[in-house]
N, CA, C and O atoms as CSV, one atom per row, in Angstrom:
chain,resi,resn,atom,element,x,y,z
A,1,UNK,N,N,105.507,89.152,88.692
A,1,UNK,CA,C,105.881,90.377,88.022
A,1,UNK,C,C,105.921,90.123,86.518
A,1,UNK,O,O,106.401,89.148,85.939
A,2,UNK,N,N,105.393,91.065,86.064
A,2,UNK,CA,C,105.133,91.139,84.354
A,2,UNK,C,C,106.927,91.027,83.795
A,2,UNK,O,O,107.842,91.698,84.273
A,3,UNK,N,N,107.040,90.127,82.825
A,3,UNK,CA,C,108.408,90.459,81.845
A,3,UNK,C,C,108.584,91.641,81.186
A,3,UNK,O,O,107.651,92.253,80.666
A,4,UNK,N,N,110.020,92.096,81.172
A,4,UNK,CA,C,109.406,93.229,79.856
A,4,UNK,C,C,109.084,93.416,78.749
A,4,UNK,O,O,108.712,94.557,78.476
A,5,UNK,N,N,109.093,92.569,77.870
A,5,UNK,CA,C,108.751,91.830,76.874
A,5,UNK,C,C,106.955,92.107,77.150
A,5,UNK,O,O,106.523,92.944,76.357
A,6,UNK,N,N,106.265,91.747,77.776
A,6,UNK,CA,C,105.026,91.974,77.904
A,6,UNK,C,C,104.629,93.718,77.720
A,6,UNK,O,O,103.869,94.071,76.818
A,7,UNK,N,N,105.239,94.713,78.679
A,7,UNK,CA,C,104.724,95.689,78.860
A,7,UNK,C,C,104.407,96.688,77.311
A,7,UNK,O,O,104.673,96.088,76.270
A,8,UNK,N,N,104.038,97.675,77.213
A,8,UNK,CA,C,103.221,98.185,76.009
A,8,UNK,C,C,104.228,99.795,75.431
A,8,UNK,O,O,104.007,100.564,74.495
A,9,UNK,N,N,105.339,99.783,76.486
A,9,UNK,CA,C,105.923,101.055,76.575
A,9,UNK,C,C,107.722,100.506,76.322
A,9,UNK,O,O,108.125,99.465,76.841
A,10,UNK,N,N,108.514,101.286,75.570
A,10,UNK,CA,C,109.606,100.960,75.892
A,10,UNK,C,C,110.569,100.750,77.334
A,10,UNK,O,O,111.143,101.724,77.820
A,11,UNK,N,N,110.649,99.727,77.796
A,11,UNK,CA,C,111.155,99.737,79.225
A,11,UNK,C,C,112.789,99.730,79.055
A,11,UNK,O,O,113.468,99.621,80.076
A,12,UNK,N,N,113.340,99.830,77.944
A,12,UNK,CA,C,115.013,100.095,78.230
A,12,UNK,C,C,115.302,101.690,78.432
A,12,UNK,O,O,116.058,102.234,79.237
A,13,UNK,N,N,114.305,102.359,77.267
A,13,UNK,CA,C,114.054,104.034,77.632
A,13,UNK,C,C,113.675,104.676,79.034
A,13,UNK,O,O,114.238,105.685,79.461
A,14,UNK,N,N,112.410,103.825,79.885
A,14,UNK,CA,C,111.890,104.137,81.053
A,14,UNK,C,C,113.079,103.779,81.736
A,14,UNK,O,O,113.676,104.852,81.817
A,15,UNK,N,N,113.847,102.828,82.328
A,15,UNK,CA,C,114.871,102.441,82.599
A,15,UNK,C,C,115.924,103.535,82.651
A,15,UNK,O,O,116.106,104.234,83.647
A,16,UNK,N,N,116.610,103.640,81.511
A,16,UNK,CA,C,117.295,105.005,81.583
A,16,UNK,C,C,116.937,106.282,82.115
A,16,UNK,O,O,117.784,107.035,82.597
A,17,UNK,N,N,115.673,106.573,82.047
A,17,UNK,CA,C,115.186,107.837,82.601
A,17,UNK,C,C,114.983,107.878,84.149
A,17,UNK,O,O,114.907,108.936,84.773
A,18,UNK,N,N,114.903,106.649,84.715
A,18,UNK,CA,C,115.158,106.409,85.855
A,18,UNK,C,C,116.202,106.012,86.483
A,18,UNK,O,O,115.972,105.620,87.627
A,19,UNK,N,N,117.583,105.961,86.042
A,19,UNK,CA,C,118.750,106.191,86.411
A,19,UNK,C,C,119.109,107.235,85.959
A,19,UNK,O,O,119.912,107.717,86.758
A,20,UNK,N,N,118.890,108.252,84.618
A,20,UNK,CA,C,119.292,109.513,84.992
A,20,UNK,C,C,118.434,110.589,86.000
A,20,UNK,O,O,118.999,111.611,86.388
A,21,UNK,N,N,116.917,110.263,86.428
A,21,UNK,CA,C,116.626,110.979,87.124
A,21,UNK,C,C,117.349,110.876,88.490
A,21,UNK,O,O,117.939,111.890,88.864
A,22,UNK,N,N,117.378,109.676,89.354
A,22,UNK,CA,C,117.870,109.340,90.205
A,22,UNK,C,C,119.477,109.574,90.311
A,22,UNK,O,O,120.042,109.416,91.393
A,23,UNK,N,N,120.134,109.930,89.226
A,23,UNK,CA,C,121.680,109.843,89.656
A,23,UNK,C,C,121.679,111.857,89.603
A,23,UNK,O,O,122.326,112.575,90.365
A,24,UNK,N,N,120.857,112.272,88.598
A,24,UNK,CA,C,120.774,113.796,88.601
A,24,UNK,C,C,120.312,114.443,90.099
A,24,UNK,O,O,120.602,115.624,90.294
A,25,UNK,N,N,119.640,113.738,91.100
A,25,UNK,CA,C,118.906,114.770,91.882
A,25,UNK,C,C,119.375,113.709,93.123
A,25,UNK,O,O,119.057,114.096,94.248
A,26,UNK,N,N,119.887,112.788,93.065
A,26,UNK,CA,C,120.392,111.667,94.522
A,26,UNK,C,C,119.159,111.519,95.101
A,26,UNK,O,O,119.148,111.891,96.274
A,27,UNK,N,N,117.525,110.867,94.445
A,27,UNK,CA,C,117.009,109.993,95.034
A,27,UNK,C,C,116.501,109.410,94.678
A,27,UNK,O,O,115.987,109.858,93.654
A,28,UNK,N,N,115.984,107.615,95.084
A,28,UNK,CA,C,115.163,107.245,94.858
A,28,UNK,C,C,114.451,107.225,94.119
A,28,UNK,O,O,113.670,108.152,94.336
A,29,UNK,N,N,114.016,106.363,92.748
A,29,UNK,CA,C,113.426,106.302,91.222
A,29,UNK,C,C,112.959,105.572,91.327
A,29,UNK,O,O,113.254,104.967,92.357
A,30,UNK,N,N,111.863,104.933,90.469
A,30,UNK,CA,C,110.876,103.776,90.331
A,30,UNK,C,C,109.733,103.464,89.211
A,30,UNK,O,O,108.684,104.030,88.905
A,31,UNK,N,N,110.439,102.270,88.724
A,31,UNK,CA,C,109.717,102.372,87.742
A,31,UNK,C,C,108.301,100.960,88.128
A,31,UNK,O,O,108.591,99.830,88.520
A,32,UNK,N,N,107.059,101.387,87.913
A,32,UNK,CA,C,105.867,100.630,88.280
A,32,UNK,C,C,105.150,100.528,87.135
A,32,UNK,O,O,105.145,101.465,86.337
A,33,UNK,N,N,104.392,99.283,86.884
A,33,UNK,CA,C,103.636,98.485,85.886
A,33,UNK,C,C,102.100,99.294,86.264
A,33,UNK,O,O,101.914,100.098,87.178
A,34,UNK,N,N,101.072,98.785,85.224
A,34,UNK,CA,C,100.014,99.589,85.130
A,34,UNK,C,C,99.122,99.089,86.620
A,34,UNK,O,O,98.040,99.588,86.931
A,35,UNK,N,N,99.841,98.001,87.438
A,35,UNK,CA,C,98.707,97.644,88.426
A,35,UNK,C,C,99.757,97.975,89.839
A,35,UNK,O,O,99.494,97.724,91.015
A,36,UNK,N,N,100.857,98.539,89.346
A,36,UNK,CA,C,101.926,99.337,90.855
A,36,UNK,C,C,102.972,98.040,91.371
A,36,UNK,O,O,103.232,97.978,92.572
A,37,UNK,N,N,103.384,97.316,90.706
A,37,UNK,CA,C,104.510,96.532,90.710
A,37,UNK,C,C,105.744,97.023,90.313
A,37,UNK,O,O,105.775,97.679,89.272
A,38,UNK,N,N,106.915,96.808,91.025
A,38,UNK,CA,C,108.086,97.164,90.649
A,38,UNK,C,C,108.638,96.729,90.195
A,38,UNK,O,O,109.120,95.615,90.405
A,39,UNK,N,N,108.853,97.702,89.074
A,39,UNK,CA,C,109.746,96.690,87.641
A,39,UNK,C,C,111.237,97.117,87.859
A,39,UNK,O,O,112.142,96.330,87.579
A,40,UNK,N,N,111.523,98.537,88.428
A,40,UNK,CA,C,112.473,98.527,88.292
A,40,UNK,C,C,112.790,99.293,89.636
A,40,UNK,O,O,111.872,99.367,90.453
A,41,UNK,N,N,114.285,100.000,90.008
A,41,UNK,CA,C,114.720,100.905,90.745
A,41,UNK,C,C,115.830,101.657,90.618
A,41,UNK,O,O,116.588,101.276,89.726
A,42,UNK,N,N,116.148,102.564,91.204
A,42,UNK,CA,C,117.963,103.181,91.422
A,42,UNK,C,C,117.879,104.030,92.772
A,42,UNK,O,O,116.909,104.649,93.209
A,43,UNK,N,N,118.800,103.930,93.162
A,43,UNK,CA,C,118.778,104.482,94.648
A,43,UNK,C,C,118.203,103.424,95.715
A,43,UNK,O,O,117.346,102.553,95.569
A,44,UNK,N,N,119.108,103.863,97.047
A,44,UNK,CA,C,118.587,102.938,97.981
A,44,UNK,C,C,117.082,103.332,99.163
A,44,UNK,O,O,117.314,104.519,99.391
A,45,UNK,N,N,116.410,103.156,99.576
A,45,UNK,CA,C,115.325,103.183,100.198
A,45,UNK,C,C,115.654,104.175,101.509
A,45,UNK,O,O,116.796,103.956,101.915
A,46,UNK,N,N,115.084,105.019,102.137
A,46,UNK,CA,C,115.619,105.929,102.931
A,46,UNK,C,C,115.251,105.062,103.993
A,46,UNK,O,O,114.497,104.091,104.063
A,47,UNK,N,N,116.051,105.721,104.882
A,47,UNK,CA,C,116.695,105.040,106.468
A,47,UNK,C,C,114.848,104.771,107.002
A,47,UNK,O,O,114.504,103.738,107.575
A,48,UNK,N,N,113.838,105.950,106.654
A,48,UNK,CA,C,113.110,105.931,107.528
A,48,UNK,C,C,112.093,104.609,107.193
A,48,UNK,O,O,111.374,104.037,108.012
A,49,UNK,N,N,112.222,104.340,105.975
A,49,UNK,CA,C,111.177,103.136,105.440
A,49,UNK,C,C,111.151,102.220,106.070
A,49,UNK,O,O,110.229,101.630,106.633
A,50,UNK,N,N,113.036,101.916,105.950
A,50,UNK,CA,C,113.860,100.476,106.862
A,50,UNK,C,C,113.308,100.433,108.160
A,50,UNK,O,O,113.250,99.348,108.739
A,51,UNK,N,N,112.929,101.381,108.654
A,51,UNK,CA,C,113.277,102.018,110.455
A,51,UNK,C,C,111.205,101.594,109.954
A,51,UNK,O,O,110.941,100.405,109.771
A,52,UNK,N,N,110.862,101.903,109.912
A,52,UNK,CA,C,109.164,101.693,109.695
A,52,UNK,C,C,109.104,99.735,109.363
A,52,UNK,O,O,108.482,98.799,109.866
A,53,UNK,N,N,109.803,99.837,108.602
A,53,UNK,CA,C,109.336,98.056,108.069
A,53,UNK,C,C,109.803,97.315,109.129
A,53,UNK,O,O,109.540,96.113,109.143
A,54,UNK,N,N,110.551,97.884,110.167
A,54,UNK,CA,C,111.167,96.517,111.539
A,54,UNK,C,C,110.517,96.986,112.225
A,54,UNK,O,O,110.898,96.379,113.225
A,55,UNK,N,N,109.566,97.802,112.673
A,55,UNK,CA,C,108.479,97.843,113.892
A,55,UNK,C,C,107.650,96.847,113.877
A,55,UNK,O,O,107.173,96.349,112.857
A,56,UNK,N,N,107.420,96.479,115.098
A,56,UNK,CA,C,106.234,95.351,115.105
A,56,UNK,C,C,104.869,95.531,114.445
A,56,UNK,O,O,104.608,96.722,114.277
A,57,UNK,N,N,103.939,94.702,114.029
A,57,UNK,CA,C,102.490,94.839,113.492
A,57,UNK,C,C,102.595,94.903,111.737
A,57,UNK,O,O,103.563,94.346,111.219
A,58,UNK,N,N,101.916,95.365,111.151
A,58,UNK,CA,C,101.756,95.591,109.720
A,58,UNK,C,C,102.366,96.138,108.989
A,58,UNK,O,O,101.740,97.164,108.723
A,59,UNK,N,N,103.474,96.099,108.322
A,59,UNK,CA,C,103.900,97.187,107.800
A,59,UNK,C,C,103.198,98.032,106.784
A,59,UNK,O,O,102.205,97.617,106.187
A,60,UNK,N,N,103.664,99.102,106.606
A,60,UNK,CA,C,102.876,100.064,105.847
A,60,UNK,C,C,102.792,99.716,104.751
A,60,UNK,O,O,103.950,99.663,104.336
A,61,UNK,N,N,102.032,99.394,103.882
A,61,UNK,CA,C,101.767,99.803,102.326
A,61,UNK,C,C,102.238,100.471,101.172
A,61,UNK,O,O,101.347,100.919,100.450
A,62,UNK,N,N,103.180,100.619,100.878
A,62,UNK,CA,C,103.853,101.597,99.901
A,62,UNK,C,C,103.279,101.397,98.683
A,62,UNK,O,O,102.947,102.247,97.857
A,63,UNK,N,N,103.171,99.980,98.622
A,63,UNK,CA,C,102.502,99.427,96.727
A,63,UNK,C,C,101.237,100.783,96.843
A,63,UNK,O,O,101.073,101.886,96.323
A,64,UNK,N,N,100.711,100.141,97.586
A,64,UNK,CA,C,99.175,101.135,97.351
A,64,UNK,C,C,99.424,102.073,97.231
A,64,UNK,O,O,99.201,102.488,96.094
A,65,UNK,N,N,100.027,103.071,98.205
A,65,UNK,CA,C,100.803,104.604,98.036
A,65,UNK,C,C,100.998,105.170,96.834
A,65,UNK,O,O,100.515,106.215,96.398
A,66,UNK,N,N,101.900,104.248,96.215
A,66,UNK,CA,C,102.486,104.509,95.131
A,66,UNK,C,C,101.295,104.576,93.966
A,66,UNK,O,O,101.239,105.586,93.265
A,67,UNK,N,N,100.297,103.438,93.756
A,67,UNK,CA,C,99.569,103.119,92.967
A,67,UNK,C,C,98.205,103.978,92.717
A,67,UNK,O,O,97.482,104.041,91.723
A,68,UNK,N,N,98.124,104.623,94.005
A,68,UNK,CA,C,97.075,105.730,93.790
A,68,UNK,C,C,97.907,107.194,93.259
A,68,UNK,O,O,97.485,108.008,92.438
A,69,UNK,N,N,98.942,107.221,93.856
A,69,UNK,CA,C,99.815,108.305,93.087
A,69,UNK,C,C,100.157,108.534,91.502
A,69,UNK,O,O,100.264,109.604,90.903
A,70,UNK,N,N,100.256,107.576,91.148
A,70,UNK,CA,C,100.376,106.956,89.542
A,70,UNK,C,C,98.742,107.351,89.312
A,70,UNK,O,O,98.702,108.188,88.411
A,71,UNK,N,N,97.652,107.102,89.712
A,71,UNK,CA,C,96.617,107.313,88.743
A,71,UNK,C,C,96.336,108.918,88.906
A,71,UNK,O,O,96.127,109.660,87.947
A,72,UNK,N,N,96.368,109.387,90.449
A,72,UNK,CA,C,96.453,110.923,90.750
A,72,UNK,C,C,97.068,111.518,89.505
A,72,UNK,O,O,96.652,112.462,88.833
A,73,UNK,N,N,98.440,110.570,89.291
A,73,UNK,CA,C,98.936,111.629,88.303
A,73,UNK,C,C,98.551,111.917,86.811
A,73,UNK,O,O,98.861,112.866,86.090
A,74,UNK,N,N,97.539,110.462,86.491
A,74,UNK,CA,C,97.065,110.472,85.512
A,74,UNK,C,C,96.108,111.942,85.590
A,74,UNK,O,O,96.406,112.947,84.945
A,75,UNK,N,N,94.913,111.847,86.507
A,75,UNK,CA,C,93.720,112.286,87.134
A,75,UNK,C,C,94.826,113.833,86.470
A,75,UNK,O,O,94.706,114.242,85.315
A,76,UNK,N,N,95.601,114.323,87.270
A,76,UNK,CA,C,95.990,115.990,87.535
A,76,UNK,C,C,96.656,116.482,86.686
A,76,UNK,O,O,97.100,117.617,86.862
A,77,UNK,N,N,96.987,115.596,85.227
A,77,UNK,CA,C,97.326,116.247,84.287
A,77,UNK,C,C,99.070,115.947,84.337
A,77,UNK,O,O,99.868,116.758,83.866
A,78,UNK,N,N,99.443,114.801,84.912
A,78,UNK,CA,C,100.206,114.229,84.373
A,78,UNK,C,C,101.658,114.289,85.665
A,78,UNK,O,O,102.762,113.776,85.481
A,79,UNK,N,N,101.282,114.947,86.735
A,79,UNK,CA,C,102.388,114.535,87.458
A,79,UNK,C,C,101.434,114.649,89.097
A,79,UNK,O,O,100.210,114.741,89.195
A,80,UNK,N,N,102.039,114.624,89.781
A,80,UNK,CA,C,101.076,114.232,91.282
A,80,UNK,C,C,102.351,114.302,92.556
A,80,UNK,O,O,103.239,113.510,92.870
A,81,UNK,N,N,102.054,115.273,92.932
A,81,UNK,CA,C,103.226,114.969,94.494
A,81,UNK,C,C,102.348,114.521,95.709
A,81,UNK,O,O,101.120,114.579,95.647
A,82,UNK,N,N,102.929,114.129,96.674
A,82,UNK,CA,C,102.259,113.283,97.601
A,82,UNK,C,C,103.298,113.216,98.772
A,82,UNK,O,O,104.510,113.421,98.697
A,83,UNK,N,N,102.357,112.798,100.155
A,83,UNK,CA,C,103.793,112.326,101.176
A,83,UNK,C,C,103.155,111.261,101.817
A,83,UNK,O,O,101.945,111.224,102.040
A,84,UNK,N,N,104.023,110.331,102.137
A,84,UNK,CA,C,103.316,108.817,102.624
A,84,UNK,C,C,103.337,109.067,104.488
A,84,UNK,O,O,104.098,109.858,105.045
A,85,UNK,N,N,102.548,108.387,105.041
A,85,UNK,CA,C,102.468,108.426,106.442
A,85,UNK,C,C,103.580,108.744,107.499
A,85,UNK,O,O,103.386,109.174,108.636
A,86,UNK,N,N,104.986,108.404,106.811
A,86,UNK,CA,C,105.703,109.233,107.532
A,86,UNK,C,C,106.439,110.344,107.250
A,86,UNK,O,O,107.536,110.682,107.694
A,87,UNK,N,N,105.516,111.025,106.243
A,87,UNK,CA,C,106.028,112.095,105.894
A,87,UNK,C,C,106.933,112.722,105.353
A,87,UNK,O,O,107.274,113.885,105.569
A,88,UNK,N,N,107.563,111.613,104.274
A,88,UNK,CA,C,108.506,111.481,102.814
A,88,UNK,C,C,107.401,111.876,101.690
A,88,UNK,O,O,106.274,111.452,101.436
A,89,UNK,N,N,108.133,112.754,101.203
A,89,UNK,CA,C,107.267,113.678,99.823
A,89,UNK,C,C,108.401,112.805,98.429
A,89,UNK,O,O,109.594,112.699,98.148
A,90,UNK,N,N,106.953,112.322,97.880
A,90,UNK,CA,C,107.042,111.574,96.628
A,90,UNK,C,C,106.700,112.489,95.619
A,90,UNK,O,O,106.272,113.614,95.877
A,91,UNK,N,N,106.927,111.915,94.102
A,91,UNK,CA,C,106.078,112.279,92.908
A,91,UNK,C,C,106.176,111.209,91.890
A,91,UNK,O,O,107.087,110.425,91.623
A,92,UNK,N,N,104.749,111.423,91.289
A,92,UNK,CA,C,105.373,110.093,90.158
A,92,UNK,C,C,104.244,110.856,88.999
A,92,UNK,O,O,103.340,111.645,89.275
A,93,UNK,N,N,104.507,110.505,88.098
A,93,UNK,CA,C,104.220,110.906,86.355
A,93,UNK,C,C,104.123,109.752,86.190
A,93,UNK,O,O,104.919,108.972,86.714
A,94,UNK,N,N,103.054,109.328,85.367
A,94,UNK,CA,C,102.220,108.268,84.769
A,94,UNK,C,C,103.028,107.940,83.424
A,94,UNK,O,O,103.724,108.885,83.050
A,95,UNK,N,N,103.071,106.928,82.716
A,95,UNK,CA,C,103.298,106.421,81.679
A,95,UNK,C,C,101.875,105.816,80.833
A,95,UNK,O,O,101.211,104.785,80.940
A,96,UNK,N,N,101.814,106.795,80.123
A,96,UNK,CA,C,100.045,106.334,79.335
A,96,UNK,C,C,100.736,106.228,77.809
A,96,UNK,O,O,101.522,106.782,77.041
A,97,UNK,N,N,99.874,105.142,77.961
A,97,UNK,CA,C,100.017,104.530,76.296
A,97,UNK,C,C,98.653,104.448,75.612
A,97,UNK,O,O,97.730,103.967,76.270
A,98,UNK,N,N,98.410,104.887,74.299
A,98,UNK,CA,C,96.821,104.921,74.010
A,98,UNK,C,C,95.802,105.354,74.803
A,98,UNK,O,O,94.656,104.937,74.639
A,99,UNK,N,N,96.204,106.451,75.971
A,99,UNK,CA,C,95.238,106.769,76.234
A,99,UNK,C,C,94.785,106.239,77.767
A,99,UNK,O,O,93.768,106.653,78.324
A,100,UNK,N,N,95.820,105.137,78.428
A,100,UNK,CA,C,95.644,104.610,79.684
A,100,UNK,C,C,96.955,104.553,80.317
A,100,UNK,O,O,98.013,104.490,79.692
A,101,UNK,N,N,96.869,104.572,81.260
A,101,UNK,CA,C,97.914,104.414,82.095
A,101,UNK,C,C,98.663,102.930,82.186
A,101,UNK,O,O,98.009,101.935,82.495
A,102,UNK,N,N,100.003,102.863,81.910
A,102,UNK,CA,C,100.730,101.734,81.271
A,102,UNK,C,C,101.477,101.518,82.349
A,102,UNK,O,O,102.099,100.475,82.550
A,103,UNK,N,N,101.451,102.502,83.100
A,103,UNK,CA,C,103.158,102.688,83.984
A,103,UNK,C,C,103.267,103.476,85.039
A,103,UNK,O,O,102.215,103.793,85.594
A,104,UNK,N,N,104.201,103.849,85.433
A,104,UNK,CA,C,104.569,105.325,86.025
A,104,UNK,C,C,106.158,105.583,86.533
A,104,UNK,O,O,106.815,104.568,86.764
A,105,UNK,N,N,106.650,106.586,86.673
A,105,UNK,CA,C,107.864,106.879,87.224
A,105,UNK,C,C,107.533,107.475,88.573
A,105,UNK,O,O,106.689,108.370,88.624
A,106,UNK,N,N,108.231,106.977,89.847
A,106,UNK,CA,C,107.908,107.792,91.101
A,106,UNK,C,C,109.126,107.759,91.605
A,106,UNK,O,O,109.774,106.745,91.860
A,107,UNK,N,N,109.496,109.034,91.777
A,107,UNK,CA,C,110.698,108.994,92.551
A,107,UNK,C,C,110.204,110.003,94.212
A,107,UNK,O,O,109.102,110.514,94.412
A,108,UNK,N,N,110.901,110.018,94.766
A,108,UNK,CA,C,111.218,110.695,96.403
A,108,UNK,C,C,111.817,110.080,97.723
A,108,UNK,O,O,111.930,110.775,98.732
């Protein structure tokens, strides 16, 4: 995982905006690097993720989820809703710096 010191965007600002989004609306925030790594969080993970990640076989993918959502949101003009395979409705808004996508916020 990237330091923050590396990234191209203020991450104490992104940070804050993701604990006030998450404490304003009670869910789930996330802050992701330009390649869908989690830099940050607030809120805890809903029951159904937990309940999905202890089934036997593969677990699902969320990085990816998330990471095509972040560019969607680049792509649609700056925000993107979505619902992952079991049918939890996300959104995330991109963080573009110069013109590329640096980041993103996804909460749901």
């Amino acid at each position: 995982m990237r330091s923050s010191a590396a990234l191209p965007f203020d991450s104490k600002i992104a940070r804050e905006m993701v604990d006030s989004f998450a404490l304003a609306f009670a869910i789930r925030c996330r802050l992701l690097n330009d390649v869908g790594e989690l830099l940050y969080q607030q809120g805890e993970p809903a029951d159904e993720c937990q309940f999905l990640k202890g089934l036997p076989g593969e677990p699902p993918s969320c990085e990816n989820l998330h990471l095509r959502g972040m560019f969607q949101a680049e792509r649609f003009g700056g925000r993107y809703i979505y619902s992952c395979p079991s049918g939890l409705t996300y959104f995330s808004a991109p963080i573009v710096v110069g013109g590329s996508v640096a980041g993103a916020l996804v909460a749901g």
